[in-house]
N, C-alpha and C positions, 0 to 999 in steps of 0.2 A: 510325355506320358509313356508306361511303357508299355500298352497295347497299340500296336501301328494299326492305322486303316486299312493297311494290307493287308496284316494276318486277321483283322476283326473281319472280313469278308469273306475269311476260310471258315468262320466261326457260326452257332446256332446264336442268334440273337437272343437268346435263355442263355448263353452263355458270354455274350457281351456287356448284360447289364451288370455282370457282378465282374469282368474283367476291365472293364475300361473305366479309365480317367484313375488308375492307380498312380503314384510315384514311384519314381525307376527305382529299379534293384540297386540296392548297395547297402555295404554292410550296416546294421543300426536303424538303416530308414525305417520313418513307420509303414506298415500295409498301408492304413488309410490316410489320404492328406489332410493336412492341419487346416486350422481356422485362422485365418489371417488378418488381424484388426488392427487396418491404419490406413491414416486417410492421403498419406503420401510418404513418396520413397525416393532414395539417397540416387542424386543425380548431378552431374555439371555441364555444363555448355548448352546446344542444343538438343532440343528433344528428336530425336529418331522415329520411324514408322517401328514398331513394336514396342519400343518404350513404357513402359510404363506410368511413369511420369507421375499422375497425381491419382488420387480412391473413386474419380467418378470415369477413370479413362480406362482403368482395368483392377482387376484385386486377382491374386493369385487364386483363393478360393474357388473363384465361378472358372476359372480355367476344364478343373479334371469333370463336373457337368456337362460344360457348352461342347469338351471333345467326348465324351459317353456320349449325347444326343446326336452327335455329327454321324457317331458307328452308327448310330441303332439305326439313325434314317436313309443311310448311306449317301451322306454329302459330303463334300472333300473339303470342307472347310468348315472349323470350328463355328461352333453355335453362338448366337446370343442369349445374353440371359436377362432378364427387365423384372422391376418389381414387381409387377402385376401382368397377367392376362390381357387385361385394357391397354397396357403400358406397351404392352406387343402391340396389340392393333393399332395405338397409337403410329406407332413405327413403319408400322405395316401400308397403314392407309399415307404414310406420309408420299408411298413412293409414288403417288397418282399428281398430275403436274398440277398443274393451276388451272382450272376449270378443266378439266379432263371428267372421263366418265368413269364410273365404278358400276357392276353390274355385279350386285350380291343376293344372295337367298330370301326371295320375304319369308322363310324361315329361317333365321339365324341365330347366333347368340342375342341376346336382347341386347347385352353392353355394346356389341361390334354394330347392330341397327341404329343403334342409339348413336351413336358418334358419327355413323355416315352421315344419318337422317340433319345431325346439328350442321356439319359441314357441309350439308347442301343446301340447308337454309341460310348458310351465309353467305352463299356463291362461290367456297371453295372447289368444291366436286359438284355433277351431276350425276345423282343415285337414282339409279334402274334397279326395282326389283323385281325377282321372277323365279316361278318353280323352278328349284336346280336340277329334279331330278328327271323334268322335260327338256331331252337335250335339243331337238328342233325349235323351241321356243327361247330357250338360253344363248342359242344360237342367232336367232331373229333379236334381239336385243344387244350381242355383240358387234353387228354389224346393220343397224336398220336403213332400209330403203331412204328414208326422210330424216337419219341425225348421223352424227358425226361418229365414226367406231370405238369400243371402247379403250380405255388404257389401263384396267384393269380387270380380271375377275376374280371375285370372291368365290370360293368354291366351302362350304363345310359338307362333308359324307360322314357318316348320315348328320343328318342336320337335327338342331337342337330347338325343337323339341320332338318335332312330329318324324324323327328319322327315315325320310325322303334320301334314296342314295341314288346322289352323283354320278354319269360316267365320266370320271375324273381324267381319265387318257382320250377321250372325244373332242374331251372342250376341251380341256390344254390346247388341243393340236386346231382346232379352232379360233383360239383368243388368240396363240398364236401368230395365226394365217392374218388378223388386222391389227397386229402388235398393240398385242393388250398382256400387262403381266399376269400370273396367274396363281394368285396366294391361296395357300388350302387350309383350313383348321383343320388339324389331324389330333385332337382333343379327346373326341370320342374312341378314336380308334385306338391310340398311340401307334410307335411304330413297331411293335410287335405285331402289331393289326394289317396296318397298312402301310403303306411308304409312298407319300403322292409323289417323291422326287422321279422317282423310276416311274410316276404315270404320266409324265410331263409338268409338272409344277414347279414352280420358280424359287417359290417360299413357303417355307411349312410353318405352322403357326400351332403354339400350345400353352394352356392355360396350364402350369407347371402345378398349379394348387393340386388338380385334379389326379388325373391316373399317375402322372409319373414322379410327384412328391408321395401322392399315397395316403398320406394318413391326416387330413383335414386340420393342419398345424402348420402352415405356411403358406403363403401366398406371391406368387411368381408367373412369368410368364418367359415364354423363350420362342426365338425366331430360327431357322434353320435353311439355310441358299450354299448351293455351289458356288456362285455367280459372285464374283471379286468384287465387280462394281456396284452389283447390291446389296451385298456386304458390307462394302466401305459405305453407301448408302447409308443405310440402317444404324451402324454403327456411329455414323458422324451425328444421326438425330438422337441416339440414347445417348451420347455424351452432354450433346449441348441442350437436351429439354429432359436432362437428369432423372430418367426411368431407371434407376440402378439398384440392382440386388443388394439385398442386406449381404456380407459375407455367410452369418449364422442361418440365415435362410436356406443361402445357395449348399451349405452345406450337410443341412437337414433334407432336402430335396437330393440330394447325390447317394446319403445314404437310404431316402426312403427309393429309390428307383433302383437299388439292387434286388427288393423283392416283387420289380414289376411284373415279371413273368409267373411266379407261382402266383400272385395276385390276379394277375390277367386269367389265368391258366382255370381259376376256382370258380371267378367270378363268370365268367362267362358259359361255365360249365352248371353253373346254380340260375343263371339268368336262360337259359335252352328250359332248363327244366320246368321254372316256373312260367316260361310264355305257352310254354305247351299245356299245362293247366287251366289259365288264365284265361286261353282260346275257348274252353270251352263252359264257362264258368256262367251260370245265367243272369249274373249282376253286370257282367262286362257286357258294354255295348262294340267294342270293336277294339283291337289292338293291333300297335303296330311293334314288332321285330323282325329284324331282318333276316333272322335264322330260322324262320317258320317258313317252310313250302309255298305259305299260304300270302305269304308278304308282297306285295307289290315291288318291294327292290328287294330281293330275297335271288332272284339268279343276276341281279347284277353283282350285286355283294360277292355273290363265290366267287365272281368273275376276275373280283378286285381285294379279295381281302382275303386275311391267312384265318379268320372266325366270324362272329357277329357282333363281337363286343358285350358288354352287361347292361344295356340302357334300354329298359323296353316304356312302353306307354299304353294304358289303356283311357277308354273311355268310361265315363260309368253309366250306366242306365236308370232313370229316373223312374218314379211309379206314381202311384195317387196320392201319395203323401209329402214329396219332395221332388224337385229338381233332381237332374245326373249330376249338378254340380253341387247343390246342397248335398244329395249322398256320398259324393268325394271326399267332400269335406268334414263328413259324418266319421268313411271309412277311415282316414289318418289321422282323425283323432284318438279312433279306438285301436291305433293300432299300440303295443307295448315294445314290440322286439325293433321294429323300423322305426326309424329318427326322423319326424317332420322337422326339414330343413332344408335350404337351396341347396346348390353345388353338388358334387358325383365325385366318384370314381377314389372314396375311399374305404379303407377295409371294412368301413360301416356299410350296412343299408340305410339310402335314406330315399326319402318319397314327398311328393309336395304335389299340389295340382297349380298347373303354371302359372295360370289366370290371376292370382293372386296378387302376381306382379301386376304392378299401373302401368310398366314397360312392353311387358308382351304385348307380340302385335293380337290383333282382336280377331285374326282369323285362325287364330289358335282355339280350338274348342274349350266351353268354358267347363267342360265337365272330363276332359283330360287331365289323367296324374299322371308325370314324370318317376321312374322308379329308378332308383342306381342299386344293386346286386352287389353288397360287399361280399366278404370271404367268410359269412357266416354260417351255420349247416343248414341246407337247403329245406331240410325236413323243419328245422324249428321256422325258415323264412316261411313258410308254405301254413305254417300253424298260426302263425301270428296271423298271415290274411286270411285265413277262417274264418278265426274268430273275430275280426272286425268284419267281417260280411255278415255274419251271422250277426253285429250287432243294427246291421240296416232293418232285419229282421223283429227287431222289438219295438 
């Protein structure tokens, strides 16, 4: 590629997403790399360590990606990339031994709860959950007086839904001290946001649909480690339990992550604006962003992060005629400019109240709505929820 990890570290990560994972200069080449669709390539003898060998061991495509995601998180070794989000955690979860323990968020993604929760029921893992953002209790569970320590932690900052933030440099140095590995979803944040590698994290983990594809048209997920051996780790299980990028995917996500930064840049700028509204709004029973003064993880976040990302949550307030969760459900219907639909973190606004899912865990409040903050003008976002408040009112 021809942006080196050396000069990307001279570099504003605004300016790495649109420099890296290019093809080298020379005369004729194109700017951008090509799409590569074939399911194996011209070889004799034995296969080699780099080889390419055959379409589910590597494709040139996911190449100029997995090294753009290596810059941005500053890890020294190229990225994995997996069909799916799951298809990471898949991966991810695989590195915990045979009955070993995981100690993850009972706030977390649903899919990542959902596949610990099945592998513990079949006596692959023993799943500990527990507030991440209580670090003396996450701690009490890494290491308990009465069981065995763990061998991994799950970290998400801020966690999905209820945006609970992590001291993510606490507990690394923590799981550490009872060698436990320590994977972080950095989903929310991306790594314009945050960088768990530099807070002590082993493995960064990213739902590619989301912020750093961009635009609700692919579906990916991607793993990120310094660490040779769990690399090679991870890499031997996407081969042989076939989590592998479409090439047309990988290459749709490469170009949607050149405009992560003016993305990031808008969205989080229009998500400040409406939490600071919303605070005070007499239909909201409570909300959580971490860029309000007012936020419980709100001085940990500045502690550890370059913003507060676009993901806030409110609650809604019930009255004599409805439930908070019936009026939730009222207010996203009425709404026109924001898109009830799962998932985040593209140029849309969209909004859901979580409950909805039969997956969420039930200590998720049932009259909480998830909001994702596209790059749309904050004035027309802010008109749209008016006017569905104002429809709770008739």
């Amino acid at each position: 590629m021809s942006l080196s990890r050396e000069h990307a570290a001279d570099l504003s990560p605004d300016t790495v997403v649109v420099a890296a994972g290019r093809p080298e200069r020379s005369h004729d080449q194109p700017v951008n790399p090509p799409i590569v669709l074939s399911s194996t390539y011209f070889g004799t003898g034995a296969l080699s360590d780099g080889d390419r060998g055959y379409g589910r061991y590597a494709n040139p495509t996911w190449d100029p990606f997995e090294e753009a995601l290596a810059q941005l998180e500053g890890a020294e070794l190229p990225g994995l990339l997996y069909a799916s989000g799951l298809a990471a955690v898949s991966s991810a979860l695989s590195l915990v031994p045979a009955g070993g323990v995981l100690v993850m968020p009972t706030h977390s993604y649903a899919g990542s709860l959902v596949m610990a929760t099945e592998l513990a029921a079949k006596g692959i893992l023993e799943l500990r959950t527990v507030d991440i953002a209580d670090t003396d209790a996450v701690k009490a569970q890494l290491a308990p007086a009465d069981g065995k320590p763990a061998s991994m932690l799950w970290i998400e900052s801020p966690t999905n839904p209820m945006l609970g933030i992590a001291d993510v440099r606490a507990l690394a140095t923590a799981a550490h001290e009872v060698g436990a590995i320590v994977v972080t979803d950095n989903t929310f944040s991306t790594p314009l946001v945050q960088q768990p590698l530099s807070l002590g994290s082993d493995v960064v983990l990213h739902s590619v649909t989301k912020y750093l594809a961009g635009h609700s048209d692919v579906v990916l997920g991607a793993l990120v480690t310094s660490d040779a051996g769990l690399r090679g780790e991870l890499l031997h299980h996407r081969i042989i339990h076939g989590g592998i990028a479409g090439p047309f995917e990988a290459w749709l996500a490469l170009r949607g992550l050149r405009t992560l930064a003016l993305r990031i840049e808008r969205s989080q700028a229009s998500a400040a604006t409406l939490a600071e509204r919303l605070s005070t709004h007499p239909r909201v029973e409570s909300i959580r962003f971490p860029g309000l003064p007012t936020d419980p993880g709100h001085e940990r976040a500045k502690s550890q992060m370059k913003g507060f990302g676009s993901i806030l949550c409110i609650q809604l307030a019930g009255d004599g005629t409805r439930s908070g969760a019936d009026a939730a459900d009222q207010l996203v219907r009425a709404l026109q400019l924001w898109i009830p639909a799962t998932s985040l973190g593209g140029v849309e606004s969209l909004i859901e109240r979580r409950r909805r899912h039969t997956a969420e865990p039930l200590s998720v409040p049932d009259n909480l709505v998830r909001m994702s903050v596209g790059i749309e003008n904050v004035e027309d976002l802010w008109a749209d929820l008016e006017q569905a408040f104002k429809s709770l009112d008739r």
